[in-house]
N, C-alpha and C positions, 0 to 999 in steps of 0.2 A: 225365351221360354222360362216360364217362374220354375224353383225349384219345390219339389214338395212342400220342405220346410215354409220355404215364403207363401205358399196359395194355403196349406197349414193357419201359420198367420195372420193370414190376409181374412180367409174364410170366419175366423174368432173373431179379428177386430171388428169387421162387420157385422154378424151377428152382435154381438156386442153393443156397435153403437148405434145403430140403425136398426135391429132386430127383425133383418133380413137379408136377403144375398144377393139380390135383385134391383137394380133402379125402377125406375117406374115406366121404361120400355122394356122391362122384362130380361135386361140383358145384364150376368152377374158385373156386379161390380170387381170380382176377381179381373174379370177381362175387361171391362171399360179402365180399370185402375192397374193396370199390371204396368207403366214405366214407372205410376207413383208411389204403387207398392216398392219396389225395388231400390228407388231410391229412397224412399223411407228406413228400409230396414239397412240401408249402409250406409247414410247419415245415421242412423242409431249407434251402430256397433262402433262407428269411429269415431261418434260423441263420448261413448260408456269407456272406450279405452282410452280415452286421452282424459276423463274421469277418472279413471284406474290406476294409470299410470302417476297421475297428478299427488293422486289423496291415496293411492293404495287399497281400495275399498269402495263400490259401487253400491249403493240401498233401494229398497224399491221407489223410493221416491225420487232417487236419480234418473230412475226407467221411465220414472209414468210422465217427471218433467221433459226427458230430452225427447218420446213422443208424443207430448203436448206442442212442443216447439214445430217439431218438424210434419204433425199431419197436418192436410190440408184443408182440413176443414173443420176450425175451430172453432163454426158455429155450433158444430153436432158434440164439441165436446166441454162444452161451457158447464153444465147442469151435469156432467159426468163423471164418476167415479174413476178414471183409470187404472187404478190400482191392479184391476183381473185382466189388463191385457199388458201392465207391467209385469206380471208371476208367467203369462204366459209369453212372452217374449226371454223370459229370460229362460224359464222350461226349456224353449227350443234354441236360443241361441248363448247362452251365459258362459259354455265351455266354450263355446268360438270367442267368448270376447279376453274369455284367460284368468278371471277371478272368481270364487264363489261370493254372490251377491249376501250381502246381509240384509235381513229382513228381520226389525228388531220392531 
């Protein structure tokens, strides 16, 4: 079961890049994608910290590249902006990962 935080998340990035919540049998993508959510957001956090740990210092473009890398479907994010689900990714997880992101 996702935790707040993650279906939080989850629910943003889809609106976001699909600009809807729903596939097209009507069933949320929260629940059709909850193992890949999960695994998205902790290949994240353990990309951002070894990031961290590396350089001292994480930026939003370190967010928006490592979930460039790791979503799965980089057709949907080719022509896309990430940036507003890098701020919110970090909003909800940026104390879990142990540094304040700079966003310069």
């Amino acid at each position: 079961m996702m935790t707040d935080k993650q279906t939080e998340f989850a629910t943003y990035m889809f609106q976001e890049i699909y600009g809807k919540l729903t596939d097209e049998d009507g069933q949320p993508y929260v629940q059709v994608y909850q193992f890949e959510i999960e695994e998205l957001i902790k290949d994240m956090i353990f990309d951002l910290k070894t990031i961290l740990d590396v350089f001292g210092e994480i930026y939003s473009g370190d967010i928006s590249k490592v979930f460039a890398i790791h979503f799965w479907d980089t057709d949907a994010i080719i022509d896309y902006d990430v940036d507003r689900i890098a701020f919110k990714f970090d909003e909800l997880y940026g104390d879990s990962i142990g540094g304040k992101t700079t966003f310069g």
